[in-house]
LOLOFI-408455 format. One line per 8 residues: their letters; for each residue x, y, z of C-alpha. Coordinates in steps of 0.2 Angstrom, whole numbers, plus 5000, padded with zeros to 4 digits. Layout:
<lozas>
A) X Y Z | ...
</lozas>
This chain:
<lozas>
XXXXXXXX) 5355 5610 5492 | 5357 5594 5500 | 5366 5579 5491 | 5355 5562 5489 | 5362 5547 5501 | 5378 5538 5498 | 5375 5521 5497 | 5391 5510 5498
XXXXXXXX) 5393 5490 5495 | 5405 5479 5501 | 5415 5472 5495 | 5416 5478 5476 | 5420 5495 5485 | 5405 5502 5471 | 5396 5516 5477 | 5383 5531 5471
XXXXXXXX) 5370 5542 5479 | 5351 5539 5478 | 5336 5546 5483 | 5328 5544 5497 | 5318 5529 5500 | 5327 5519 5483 | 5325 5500 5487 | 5345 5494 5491
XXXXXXXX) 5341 5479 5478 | 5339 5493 5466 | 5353 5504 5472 | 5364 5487 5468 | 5355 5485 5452 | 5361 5502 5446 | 5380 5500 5449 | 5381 5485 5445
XXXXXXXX) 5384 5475 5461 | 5381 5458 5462 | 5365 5455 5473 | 5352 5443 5470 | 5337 5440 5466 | 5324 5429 5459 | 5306 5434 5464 | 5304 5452 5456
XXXXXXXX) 5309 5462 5473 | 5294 5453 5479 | 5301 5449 5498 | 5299 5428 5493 | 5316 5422 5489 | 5326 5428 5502 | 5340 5429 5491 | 5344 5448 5489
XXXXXXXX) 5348 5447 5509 | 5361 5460 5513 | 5370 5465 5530 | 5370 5486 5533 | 5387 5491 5545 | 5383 5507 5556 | 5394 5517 5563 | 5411 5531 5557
XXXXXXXX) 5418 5521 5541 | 5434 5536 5540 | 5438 5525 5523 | 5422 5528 5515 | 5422 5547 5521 | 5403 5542 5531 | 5396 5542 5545 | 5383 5528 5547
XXXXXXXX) 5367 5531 5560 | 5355 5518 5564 | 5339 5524 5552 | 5352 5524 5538 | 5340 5511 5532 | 5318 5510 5532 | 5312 5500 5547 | 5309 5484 5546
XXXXXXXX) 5293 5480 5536 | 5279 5469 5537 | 5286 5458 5523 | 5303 5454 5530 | 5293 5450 5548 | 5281 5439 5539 | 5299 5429 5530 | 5307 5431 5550
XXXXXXXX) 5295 5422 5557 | 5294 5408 5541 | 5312 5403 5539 | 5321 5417 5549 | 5335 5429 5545 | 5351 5429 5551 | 5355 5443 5566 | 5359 5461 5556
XXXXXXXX) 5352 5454 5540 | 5338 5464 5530 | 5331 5459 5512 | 5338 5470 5499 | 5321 5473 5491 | 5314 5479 5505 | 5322 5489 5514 | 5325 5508 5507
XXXXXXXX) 5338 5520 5507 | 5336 5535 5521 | 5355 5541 5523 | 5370 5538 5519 | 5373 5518 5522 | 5387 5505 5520 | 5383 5488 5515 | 5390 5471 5512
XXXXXXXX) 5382 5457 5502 | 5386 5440 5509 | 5394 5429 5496 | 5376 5418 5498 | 5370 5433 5492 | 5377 5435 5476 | 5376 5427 5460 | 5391 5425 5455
XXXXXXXX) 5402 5418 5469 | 5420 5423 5473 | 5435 5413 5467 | 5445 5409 5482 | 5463 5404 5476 | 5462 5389 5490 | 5471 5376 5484 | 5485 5368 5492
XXXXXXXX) 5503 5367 5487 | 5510 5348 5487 | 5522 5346 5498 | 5533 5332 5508 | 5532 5336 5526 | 5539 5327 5539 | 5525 5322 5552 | 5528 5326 5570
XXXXXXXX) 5510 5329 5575 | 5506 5337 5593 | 5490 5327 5593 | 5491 5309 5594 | 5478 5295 5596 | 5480 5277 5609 | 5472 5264 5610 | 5469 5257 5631
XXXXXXXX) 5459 5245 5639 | 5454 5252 5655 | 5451 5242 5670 | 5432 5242 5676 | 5427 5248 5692 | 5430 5240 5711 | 5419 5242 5724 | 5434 5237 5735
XXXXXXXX) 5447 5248 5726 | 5438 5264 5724 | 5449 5274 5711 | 5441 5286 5697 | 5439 5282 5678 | 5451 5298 5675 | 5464 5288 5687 | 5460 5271 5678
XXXXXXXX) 5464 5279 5662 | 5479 5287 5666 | 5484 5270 5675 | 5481 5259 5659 | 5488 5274 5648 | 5506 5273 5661 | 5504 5252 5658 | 5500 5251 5640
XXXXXXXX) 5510 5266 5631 | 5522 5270 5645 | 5514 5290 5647 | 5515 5293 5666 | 5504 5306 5667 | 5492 5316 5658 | 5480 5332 5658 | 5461 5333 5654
XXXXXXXX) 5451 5349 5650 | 5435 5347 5658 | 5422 5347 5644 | 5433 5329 5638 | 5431 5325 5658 | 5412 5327 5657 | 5410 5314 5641 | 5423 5300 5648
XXXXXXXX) 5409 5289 5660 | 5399 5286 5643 | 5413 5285 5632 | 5421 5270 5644 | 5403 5262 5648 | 5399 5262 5628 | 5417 5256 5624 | 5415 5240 5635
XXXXXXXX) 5432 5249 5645 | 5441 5250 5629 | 5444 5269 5623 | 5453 5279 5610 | 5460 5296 5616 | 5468 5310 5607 | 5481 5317 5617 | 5488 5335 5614
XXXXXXXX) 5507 5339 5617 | 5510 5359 5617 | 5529 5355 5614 | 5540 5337 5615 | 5544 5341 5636 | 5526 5345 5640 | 5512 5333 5648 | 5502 5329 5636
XXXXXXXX) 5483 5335 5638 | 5468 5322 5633 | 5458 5333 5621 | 5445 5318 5613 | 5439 5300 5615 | 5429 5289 5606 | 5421 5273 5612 | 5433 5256 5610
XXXXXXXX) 5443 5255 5595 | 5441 5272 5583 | 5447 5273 5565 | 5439 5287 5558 | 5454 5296 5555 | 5460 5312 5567 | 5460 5329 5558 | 5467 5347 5557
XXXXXXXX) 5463 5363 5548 | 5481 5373 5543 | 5471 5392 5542 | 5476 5407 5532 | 5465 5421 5540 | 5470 5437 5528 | 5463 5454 5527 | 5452 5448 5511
XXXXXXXX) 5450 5430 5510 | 5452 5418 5524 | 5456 5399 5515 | 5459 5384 5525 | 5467 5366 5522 | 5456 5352 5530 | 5473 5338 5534 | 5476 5321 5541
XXXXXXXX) 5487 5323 5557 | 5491 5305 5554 | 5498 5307 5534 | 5497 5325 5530 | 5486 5323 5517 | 5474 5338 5513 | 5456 5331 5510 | 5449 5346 5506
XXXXXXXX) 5453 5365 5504 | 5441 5380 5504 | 5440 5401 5507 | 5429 5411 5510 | 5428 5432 5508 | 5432 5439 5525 | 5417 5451 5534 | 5426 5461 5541
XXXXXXXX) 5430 5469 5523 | 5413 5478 5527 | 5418 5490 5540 | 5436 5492 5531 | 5444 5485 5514 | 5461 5487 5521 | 5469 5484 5538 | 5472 5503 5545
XXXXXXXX) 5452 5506 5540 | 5448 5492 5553 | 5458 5499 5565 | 5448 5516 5562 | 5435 5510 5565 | 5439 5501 5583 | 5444 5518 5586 | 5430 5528 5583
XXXXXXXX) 5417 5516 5586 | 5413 5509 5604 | 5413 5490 5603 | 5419 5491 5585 | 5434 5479 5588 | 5422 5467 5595 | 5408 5468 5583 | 5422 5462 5569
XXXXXXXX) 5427 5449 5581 | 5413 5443 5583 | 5409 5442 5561 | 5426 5432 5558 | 5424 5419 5572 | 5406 5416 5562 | 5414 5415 5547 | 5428 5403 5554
XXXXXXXX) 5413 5392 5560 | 5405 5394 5544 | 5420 5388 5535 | 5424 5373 5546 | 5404 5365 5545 | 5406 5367 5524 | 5424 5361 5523 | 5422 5347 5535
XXXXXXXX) 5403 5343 5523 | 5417 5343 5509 | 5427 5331 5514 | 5413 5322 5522 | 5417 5320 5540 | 5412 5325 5556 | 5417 5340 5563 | 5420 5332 5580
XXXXXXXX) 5435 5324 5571 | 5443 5341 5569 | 5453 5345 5585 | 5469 5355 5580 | 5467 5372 5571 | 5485 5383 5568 | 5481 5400 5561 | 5494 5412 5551
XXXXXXXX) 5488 5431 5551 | 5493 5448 5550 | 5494 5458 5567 | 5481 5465 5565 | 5469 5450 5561 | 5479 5443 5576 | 5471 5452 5587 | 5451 5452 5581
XXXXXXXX) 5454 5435 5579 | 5460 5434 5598 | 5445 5447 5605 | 5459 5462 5608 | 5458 5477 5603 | 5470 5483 5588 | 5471 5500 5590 | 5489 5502 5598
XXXXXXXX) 5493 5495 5580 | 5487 5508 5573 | 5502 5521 5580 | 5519 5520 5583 | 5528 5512 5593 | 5515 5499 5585 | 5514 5487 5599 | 5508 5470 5600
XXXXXXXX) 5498 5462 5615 | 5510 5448 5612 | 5522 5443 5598 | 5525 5426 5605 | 5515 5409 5598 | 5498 5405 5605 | 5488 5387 5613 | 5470 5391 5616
XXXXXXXX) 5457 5379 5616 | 5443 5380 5603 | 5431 5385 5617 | 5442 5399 5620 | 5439 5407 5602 | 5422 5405 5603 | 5425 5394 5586 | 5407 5383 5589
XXXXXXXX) 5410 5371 5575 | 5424 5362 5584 | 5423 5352 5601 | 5427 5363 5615 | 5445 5355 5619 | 5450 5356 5602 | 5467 5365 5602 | 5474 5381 5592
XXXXXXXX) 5489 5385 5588 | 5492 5404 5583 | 5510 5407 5575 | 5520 5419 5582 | 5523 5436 5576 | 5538 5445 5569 | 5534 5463 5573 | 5521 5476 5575
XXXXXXXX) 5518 5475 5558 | 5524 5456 5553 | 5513 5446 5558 | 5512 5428 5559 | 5508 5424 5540 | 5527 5432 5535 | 5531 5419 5549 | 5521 5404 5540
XXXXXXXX) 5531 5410 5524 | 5547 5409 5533 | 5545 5393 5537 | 5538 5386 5523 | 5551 5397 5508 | 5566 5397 5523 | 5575 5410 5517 | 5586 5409 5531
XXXXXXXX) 5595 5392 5523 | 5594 5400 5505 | 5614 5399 5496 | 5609 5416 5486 | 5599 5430 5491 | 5579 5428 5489 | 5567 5443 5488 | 5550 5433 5496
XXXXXXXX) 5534 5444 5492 | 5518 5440 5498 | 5506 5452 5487 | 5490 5457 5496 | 5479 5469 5504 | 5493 5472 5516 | 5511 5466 5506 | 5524 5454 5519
XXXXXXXX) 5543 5456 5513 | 5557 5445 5518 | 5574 5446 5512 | 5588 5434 5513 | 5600 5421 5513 | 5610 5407 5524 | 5619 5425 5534 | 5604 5434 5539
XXXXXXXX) 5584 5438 5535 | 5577 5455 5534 | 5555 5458 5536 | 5545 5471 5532 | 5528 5476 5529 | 5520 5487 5514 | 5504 5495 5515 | 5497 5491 5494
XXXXXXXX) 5481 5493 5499 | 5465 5483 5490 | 5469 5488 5470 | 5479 5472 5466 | 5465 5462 5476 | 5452 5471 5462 | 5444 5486 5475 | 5443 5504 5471
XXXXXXXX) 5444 5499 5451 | 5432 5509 5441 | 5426 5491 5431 | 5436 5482 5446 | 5427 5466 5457 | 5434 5452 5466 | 5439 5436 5456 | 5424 5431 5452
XXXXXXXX) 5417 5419 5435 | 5415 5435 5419 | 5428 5445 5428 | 5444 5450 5417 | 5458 5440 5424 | 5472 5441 5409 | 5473 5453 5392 | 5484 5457 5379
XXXXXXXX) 5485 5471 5366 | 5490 5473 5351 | 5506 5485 5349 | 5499 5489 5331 | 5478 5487 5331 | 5479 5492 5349 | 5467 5482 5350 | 5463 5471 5367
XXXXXXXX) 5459 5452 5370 | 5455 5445 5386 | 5453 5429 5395 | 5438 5429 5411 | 5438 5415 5425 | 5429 5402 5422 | 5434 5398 5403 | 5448 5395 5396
XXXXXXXX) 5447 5404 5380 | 5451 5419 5373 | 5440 5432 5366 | 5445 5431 5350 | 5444 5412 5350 | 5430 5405 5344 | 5418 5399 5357 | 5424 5411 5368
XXXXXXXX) 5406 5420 5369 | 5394 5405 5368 | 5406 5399 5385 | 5403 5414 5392 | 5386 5419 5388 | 5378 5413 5405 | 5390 5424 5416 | 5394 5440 5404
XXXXXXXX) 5408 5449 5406 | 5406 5457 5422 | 5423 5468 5427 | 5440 5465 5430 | 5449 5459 5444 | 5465 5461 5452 | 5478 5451 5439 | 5470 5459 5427
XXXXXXXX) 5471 5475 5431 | 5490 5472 5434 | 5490 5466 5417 | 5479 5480 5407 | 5490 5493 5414 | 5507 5485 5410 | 5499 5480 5392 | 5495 5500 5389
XXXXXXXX) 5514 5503 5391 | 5519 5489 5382 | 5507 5494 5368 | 5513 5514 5367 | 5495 5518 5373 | 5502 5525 5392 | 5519 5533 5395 | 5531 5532 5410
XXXXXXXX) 5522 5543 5420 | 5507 5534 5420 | 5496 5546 5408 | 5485 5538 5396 | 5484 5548 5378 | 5471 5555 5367 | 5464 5547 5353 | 5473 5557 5341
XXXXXXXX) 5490 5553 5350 | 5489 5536 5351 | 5479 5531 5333 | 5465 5520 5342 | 5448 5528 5346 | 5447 5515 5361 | 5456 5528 5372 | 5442 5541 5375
XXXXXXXX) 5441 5556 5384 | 5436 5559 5403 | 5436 5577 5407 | 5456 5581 5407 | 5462 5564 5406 | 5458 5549 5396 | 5453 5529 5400 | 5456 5513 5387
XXXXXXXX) 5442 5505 5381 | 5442 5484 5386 | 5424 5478 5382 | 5409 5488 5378 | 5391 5478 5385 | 5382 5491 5386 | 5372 5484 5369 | 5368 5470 5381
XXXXXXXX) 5363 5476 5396 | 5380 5472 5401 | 5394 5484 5409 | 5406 5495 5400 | 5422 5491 5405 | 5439 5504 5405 | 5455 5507 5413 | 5453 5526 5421
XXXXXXXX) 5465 5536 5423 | 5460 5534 5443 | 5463 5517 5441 | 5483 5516 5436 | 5484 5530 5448 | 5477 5517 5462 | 5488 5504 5455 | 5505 5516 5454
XXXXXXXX) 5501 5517 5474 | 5501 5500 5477 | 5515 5496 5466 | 5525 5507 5473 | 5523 5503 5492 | 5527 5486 5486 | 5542 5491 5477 | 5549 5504 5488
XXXXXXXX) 5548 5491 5503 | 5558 5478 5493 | 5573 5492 5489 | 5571 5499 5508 | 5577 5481 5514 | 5591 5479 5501 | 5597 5497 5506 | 5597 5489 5524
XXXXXXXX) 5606 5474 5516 | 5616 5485 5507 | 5615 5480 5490 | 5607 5484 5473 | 5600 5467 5468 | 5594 5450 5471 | 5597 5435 5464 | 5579 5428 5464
XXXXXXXX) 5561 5435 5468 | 5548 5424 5474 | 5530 5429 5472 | 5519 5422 5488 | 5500 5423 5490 | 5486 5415 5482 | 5486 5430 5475 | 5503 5431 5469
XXXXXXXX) 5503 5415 5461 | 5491 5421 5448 | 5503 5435 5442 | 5513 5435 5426 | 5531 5439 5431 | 5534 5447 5414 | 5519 5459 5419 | 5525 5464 5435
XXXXXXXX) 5540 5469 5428 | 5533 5480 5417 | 5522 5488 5431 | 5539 5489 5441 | 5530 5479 5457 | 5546 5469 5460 | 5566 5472 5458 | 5572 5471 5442
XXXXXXXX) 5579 5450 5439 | 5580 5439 5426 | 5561 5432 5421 | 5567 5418 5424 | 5573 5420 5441 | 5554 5425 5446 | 5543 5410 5455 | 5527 5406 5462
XXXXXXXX) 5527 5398 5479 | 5507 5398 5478 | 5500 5401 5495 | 5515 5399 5505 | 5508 5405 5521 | 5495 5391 5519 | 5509 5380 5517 | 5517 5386 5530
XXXXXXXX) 5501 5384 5542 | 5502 5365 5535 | 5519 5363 5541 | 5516 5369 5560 | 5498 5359 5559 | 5509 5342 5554 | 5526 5345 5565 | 5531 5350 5582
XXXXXXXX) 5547 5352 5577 | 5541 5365 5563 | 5534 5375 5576 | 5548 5374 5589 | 5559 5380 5575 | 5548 5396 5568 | 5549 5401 5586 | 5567 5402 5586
XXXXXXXX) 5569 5409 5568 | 5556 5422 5571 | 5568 5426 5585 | 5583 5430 5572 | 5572 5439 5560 | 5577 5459 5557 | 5562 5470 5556 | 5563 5486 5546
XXXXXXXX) 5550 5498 5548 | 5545 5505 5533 | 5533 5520 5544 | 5551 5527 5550 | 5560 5527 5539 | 5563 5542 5527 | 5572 5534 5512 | 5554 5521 5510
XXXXXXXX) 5544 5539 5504 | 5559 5542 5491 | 5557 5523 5484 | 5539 5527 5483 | 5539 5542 5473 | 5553 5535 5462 | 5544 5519 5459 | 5528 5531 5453
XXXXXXXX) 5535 5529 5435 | 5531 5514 5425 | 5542 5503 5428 | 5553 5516 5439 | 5560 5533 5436 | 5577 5530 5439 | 5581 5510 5440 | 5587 5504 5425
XXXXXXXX) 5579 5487 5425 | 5594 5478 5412 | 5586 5462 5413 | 5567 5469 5408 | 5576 5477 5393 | 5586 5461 5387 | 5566 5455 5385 | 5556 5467 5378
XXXXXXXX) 5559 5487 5372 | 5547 5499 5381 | 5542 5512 5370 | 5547 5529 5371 | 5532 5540 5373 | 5525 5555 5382 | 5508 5561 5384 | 5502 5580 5390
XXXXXXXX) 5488 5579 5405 | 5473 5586 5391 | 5478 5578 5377 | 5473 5584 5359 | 5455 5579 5355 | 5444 5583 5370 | 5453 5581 5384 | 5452 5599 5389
XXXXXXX) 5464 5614 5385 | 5478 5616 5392 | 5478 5633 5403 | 5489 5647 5397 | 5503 5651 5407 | 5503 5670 5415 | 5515 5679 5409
</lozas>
């Protein structure tokens, strides 16, 4: 008997199988996902519109073939031809479920919008921008000394600012007659200088004297979220910072599942190219709206990504990334033009500046973290993690700097949680519980209370409480062993072994009750089994890389751990102790350095210098390959336990005192009988 569809949404990673012919705005309904809609499934609001992805998905274990979906209808013609629908899109309510089918929903598309950590981190940095603006006066034309305006400009340029000579892309050639003519032969022109030796390249002019200010956007293009920093190439100051979700999470929630599906889709490296360059241009007209300029004052963009981003960002295919020996088109830092990128939203000339990277793995946001956390001139040794989808760790001091990469897949970012979902307002971002009541509190984003505050439910009637996200499920799961409630291996006990009827039975194992809304309509949300088994894996690459690179370094400890990432910087160091995600240091000796890639894309964006010297540190960087090397897999399954099966974690004890508890598989009240051994 053949199984219903599997219908699959991105990116809450929430799936379930449906009949055939189930509306998708209903399928979303049912599990919960966030999809919109305001005119009853009626085809008039638009806002249920969700994007199906076609193809082999290895990650979601389907195969995707292009009648996954009904046809298009008469009602979603009728609204194409109205107010039109983006290229892909279909209307959740009216289009119905044939075969198994991934699908994202576009964040327009979903009620509660995701909280990009964007903001940036102050900091003093010393400007040395590639892009300069001069002001010239330009002698007018002469019948009896027949020169171009190019020459004339280059001329007044030599006179006036002592540049002998300069470059021109050709779509700034094509604007310069008008530009001179409307100026009255006075011009402001940009000039870009790839390095301090180089000839510099006019990229912009404005007619006569221009004081509109001349900008930049420092990008951090992750796996998951792609934020950006809108800055003044002329004082560094950021006027605006905004994210968005990254579309490619749709054919792949990590980085190895996008490399899949180049492989085993034709055109599937290009197809994903093609969905982050829209969303870079997306970004850029929103954040430049923000800060309320033009986008043609943009015209200097430095990205900082994995390898892997890298190369979709550039157009080339990623699958040699996806073996051994793990080779990169090119390691070295990029300048392209905009025009190059296909990135719309800036003039064609505008100029990019691609970091380099450090490895096949390490790519060039480990760089930006090197340069902005410069662990290279540290006096003691510094354990740098930047937690995400894919984790970038760099080790060191003032004698040498070890890199690596550790794949901890989506769980800390919220994905392939039973109640899990993006950080989003009503999703479960900090909780506590009681060692004695084992009872939870919890605090969501978007109010400041906690539940058992009062006016914590009248703040949060209008968004529920809607899941959990991914620092707080770090937090539930190192709360359960701080409360007795879950024992070193990871097992959650029964009712009757633990004295709270909150942990309940599901089939052999159990899960901990959080928040039941069910009386409400709302969700009911637990912490599976599944779910601190997802999180153990992703602790545990992220530990086991940090002890592969102290073996290297040959020693047992550092002196301080620095927690990088948007992410990162909303973790409690106390936690992740517990959990066992990081080395075991005094709590005190555990920062945030925020979104230091960002900062470190801020840096290269403000200072030529800055990048002249992450080219040569990236150069004296050791890479350690976690892939090869055997004692990584021993780490891993040591760092299994909760916080680690055979590191003693001193400075964790000097805080708190774990408790000693142990739990069978079944349990005692439901959990299922133990079976018998054979004799």
């Amino acid at each position: 008997m053949s199984q219903d569809p599997l219908v699959v949404f991105t990116p809450s990673g929430k799936r379930g199988r449906f009949p055939v012919g189930t509306p998708v705005l209903t399928a979303a309904r049912q599990l919960g996902v966030d999809l919109d809609s305001v005119c009853g499934g009626r085809g008039i609001c638009s806002k249920c519109q969700i994007t199906p992805s076609y193809g082999e998905f290895s990650k979601h274990g389907v195969t995707v073939a292009d009648n996954a979906l009904s046809e298009w209808n008469a009602v979603e013609e009728r609204y194409q031809q109205k107010r039109g629908l983006k290229p892909g899109r279909r209307l959740g309510c009216q289009a119905t479920v044939q075969r198994d089918v991934v699908i994202d929903v576009p964040p327009e598309s979903q009620v509660h919008k995701q909280v990009v950590r964007k903001a940036a981190a102050v900091r003093a940095i010393e400007m040395d921008p590639a892009t300069r603006l001069y002001y010239v006066e330009v002698d007018e034309p002469d019948m009896h000394e027949p020169t171009g305006d190019l020459e004339r400009l280059k001329r007044a340029l030599a006179a006036q600012w002592d540049i002998p000579a300069i470059s021109t892309e050709f779509s700034t050639l094509a604007q310069l007659q008008p530009i001179l003519r409307k100026g009255s032969w006075k011009i402001t022109v940009a000039l870009h200088k790839i390095d301090e030796t180089a000839t510099p390249r006019l990229i912009a002019a404005w007619p006569g004297l221009y004081e509109g200010g001349l900008y930049g956007l420092a990008i951090d293009l992750g796996s998951t979220t792609i934020a950006a920093h809108l800055t003044s190439l002329e004082t560094g100051e950021v006027l605006a910072s905004s994210g968005i979700m990254n579309p490619q999470i749709r054919f792949g929630e990590d980085l190895m599942s996008r490399v899949s599906y180049a492989m085993m889709n034709a055109g599937g490296a290009a197809e994903m190219t093609a969905a982050v360059r829209d969303a870079l241009n997306t970004l850029t007209t929103g954040i430049a709206d923000e800060a309320g300029i033009a986008t043609d004052a943009i015209v200097e963009a430095v990205f900082v990504c994995n390898p892997v981003m890298h190369h979709l960002l550039l157009g080339i295919d990623p699958v040699e990334l996806g073996q051994a020996p793990f080779a990169l088109a090119t390691s070295e830092s990029l300048s392209l033009s905009a025009r190059d990128l296909g990135l719309d939203a800036l003039r064609d000339a505008a100029r990019i500046y691609v970091l380099p990277c450090i490895a096949g793995h390490v790519g060039a946001d480990a760089a930006a973290v090197a340069l902005s956390e410069e662990p290279g001139k540290s006096p003691d040794l510094a354990l740098i993690v930047d937690v995400g989808t894919n984790a970038e760790i760099l080790l060191g001091d003032a004698t040498r700097v070890l890199a690596c990469s550790s794949p901890t897949g989506p769980a800390f970012e919220g994905a392939q949680i039973s109640s899990g979902q993006r950080a989003a307002p009503g999703a479960i971002e900090a909780i506590r519980i009681d060692p004695v009541t084992k009872a939870p509190r919890f605090r969501v984003i978007g109010c400041d209370l906690w539940s058992d505050e009062d006016g914590f439910w009248a703040q949060t009637a209008q968004t529920g409480i809607t899941g959990i996200c991914g620092s707080g499920i770090i937090e539930a799961v190192a709360e359960l062993r701080l409360a007795g409630l879950m024992d070193p291996s990871g097992l959650i006990g029964s009712a009757a072994q633990t004295g709270t009827e909150r942990c309940i039975a599901e089939g052999r194992t159990h899960a901990y009750l959080v928040h039941d809304g069910s009386a409400e309509g709302g969700p009911r949300i637990t912490v599976t089994q599944g779910d601190i088994r997802a999180i153990q894996l992703a602790k545990s690459a992220l530990y086991a890389g940090a002890r592969l690179l102290m073996d290297v370094r040959g020693v047992d400890k550092v002196d301080r751990v620095v927690l990088a990432g948007a992410f990162g910087a909303h973790i409690s160091p106390l936690h992740a102790m517990v959990l066992g995600m990081i080395p075991d240091v005094p709590l005190d000796k555990v920062t945030s350095a925020g979104n230091a890639a960002g900062t470190g894309a801020r840096i290269a964006l403000c200072s030529l210098k800055a990048r002249a010297e992450i080219e040569r540190v990236v150069r004296e960087i050791t890479k350690v390959e976690t892939a090869i090397e055997p004692r990584f897999q021993e780490h891993f399954v040591a760092a299994n336990a909760v916080p680690h099966a055979t590191d003693p974690f001193p400075e964790l004890a000097r805080v708190v005192t774990l408790p000693q508890v142990g739990f069978n598989a079944g349990g005692e009240d439901g959990g299922g009988r133990r079976r018998r051994r054979r004799g």
